[in-house]
C-alpha positions as CSV (number, residue, x, y, z in Angstrom):
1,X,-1.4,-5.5,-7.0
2,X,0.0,-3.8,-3.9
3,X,3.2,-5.7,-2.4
4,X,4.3,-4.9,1.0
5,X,3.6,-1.0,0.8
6,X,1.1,1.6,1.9
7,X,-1.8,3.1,0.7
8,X,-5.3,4.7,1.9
9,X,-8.1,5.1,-0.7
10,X,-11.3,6.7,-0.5
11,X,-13.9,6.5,-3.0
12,X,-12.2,3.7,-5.3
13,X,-14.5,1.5,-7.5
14,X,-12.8,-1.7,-9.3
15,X,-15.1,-3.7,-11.3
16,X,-14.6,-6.8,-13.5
17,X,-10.9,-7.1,-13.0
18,X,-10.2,-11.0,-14.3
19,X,-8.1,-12.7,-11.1
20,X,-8.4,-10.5,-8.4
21,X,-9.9,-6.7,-8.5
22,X,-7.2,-5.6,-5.2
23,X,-4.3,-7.7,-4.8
24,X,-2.0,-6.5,-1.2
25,X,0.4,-9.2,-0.6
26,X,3.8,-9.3,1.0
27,X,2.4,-7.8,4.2
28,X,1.9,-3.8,3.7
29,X,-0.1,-1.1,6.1
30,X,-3.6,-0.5,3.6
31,X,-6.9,1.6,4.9
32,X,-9.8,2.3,2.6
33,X,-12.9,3.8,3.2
34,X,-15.9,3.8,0.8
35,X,-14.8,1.4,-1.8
36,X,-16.5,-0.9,-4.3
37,X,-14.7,-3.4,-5.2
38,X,-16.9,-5.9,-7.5
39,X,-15.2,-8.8,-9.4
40,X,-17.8,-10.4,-12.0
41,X,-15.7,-12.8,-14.4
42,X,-16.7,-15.6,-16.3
43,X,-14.6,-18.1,-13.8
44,X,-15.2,-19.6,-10.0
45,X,-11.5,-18.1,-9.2
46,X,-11.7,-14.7,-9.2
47,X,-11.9,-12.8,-6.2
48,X,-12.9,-9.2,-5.2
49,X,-9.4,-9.2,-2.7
50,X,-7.0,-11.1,-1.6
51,X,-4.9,-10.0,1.4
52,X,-1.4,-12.0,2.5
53,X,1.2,-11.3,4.6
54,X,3.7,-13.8,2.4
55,X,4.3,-13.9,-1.5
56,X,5.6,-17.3,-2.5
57,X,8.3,-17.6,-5.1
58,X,8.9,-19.9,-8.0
59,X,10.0,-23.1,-6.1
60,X,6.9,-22.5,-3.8
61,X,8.8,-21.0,-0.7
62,X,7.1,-18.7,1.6
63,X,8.6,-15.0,2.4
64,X,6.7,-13.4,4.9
65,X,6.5,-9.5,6.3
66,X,4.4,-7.7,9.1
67,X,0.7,-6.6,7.6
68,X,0.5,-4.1,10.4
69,X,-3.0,-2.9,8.8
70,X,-5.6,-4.2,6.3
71,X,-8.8,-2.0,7.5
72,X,-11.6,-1.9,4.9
73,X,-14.6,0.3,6.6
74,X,-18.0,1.2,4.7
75,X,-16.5,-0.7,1.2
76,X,-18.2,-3.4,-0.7
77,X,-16.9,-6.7,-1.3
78,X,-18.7,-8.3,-4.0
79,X,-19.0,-10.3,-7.5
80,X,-20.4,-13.2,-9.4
81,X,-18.0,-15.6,-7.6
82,X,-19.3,-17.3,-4.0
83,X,-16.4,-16.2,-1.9
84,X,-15.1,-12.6,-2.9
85,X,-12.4,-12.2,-0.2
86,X,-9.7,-14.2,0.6
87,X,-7.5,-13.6,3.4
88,X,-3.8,-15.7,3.2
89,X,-2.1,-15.6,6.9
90,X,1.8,-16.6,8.0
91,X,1.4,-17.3,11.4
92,X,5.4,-15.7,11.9
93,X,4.6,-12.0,11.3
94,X,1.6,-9.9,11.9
95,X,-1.6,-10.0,10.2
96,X,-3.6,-7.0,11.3
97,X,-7.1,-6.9,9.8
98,X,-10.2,-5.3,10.2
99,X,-13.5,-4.7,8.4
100,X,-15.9,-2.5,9.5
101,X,-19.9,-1.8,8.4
102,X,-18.9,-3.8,4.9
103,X,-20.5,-6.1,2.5
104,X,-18.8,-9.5,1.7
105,X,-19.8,-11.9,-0.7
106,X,-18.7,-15.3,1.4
107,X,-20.6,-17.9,0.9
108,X,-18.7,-20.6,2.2
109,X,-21.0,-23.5,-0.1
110,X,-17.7,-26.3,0.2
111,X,-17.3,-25.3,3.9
112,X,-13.7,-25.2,3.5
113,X,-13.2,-22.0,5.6
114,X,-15.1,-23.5,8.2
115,X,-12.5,-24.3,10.9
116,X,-10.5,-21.3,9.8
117,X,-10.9,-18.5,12.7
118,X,-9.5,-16.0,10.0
119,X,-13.3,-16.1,9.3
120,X,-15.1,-16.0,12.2
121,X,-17.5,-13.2,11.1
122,X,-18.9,-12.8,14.5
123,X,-15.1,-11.9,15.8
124,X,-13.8,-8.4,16.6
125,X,-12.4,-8.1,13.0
126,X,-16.0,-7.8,11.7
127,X,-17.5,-4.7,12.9
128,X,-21.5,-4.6,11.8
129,X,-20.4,-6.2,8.5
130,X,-22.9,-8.0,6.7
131,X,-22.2,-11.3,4.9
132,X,-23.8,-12.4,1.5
133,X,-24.4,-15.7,1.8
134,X,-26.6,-16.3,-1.4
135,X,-26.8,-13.8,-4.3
136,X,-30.1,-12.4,-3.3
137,X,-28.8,-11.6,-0.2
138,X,-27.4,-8.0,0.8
139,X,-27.6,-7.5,-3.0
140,X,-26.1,-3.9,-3.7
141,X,-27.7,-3.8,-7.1
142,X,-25.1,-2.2,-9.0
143,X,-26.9,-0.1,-12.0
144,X,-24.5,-1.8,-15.0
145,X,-22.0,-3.9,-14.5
146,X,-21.0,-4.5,-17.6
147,X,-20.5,-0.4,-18.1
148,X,-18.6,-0.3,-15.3
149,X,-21.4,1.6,-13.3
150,X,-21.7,0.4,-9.6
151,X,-24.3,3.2,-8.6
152,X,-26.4,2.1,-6.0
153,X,-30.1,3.4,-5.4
154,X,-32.6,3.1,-2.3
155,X,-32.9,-0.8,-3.2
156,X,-29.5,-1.9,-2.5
157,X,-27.9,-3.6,0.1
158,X,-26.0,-0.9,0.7
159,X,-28.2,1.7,1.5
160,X,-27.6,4.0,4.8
161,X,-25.8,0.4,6.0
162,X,-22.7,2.3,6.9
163,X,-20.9,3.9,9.6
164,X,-20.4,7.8,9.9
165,X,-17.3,6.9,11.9
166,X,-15.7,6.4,8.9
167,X,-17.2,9.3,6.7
168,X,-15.9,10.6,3.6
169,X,-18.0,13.2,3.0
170,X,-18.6,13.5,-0.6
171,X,-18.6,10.3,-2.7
172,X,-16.9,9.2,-6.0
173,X,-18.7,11.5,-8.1
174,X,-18.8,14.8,-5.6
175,X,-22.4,14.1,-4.6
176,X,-22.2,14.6,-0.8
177,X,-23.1,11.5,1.7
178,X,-25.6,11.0,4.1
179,X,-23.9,12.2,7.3
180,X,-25.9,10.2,9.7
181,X,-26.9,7.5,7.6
182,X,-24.2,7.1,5.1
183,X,-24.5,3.9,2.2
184,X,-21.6,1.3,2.0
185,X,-19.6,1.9,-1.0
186,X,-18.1,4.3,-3.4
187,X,-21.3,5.7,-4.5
188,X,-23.9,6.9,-2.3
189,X,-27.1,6.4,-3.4
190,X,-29.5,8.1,-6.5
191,X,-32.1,7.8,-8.5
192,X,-31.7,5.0,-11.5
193,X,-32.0,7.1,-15.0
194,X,-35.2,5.6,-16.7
């Protein structure tokens, strides 16, 4: 859980992480690039991430600060859950955020984000992303899950889906990226082993 700081992270793979896999609440200024973040959890709650510009206390009163950046750009949203991202805005500070060339898991099947122009995936805040809608769709085929190994090969979803604006040249492992074509997430793509 991140709570009203800073980071950038390249190349960061979070997989089966119970609740919420990234957590940046309490507003904050966040950029990653190339990240995988899966959530598969034996619960309809859990959630890939979860971005807010508040934290409530204990008698449920809201605090809110600036989010003056929550950019996500060639990462991978994802997990066993329908929606994988959930985005919590206080209309009385800033709520900057932007995903770009990403796979997101958001399949609205209760239609209660509907109305909610937070996610309006057509809008300016979703840059050539591509939203799952089922679980066959935009699949990125993780090799094992449950090892913890979110390689992707020539049949994901992912594959040369991403954006070389956002480059990071060699992926989690040192294997070096497409350039032109680069895949979504923090793995490019190889070979399953037999």
């Amino acid at each position: 859980m991140a709570v009203f700081t800073s980071i950038v992270g390249t190349n960061i793979a979070v997989n089966s992480a119970g609740q919420i896999g990234l957590a940046c609440i309490a507003g904050g200024n966040y950029n990653f690039k190339h990240c995988t973040f899966n959530n598969n959890w034996n619960s309809t709650k859990q959630l890939s991430v979860l971005i807010s510009n508040f934290f409530t206390d204990k008698n449920n009163v809201q605090f809110p600060f600036d989010l003056t950046q929550a950019t996500f750009s060639n990462c991978i949203l994802y997990g066993s859950n329908q929606v994988q991202m959930l985005l919590n805005k206080n209309d009385s500070k800033l709520f900057n955020y932007q995903f770009n060339n990403c796979i997101i898991k958001f399949n609205n099947t209760s239609s209660q984000f509907a109305t909610n122009p937070i996610y309006n995936f057509g809008s300016a805040n979703y840059s050539n992303c591509l939203i799952a809608k089922s679980f066959a769709q935009f699949d990125p085929k993780f090799l094992r899950i449950n090892k913890n190994k979110l390689n992707i090969n020539d049949k994901s979803g992912a594959f040369q889906k991403g954006n070389n604006s956002f480059l990071v040249t060699l992926d989690m492992l040192g294997n070096i990226r497409n350039a032109a074509l680069p895949d979504i997430g923090a793995y490019t793509n190889k070979p399953f082993p037999l």
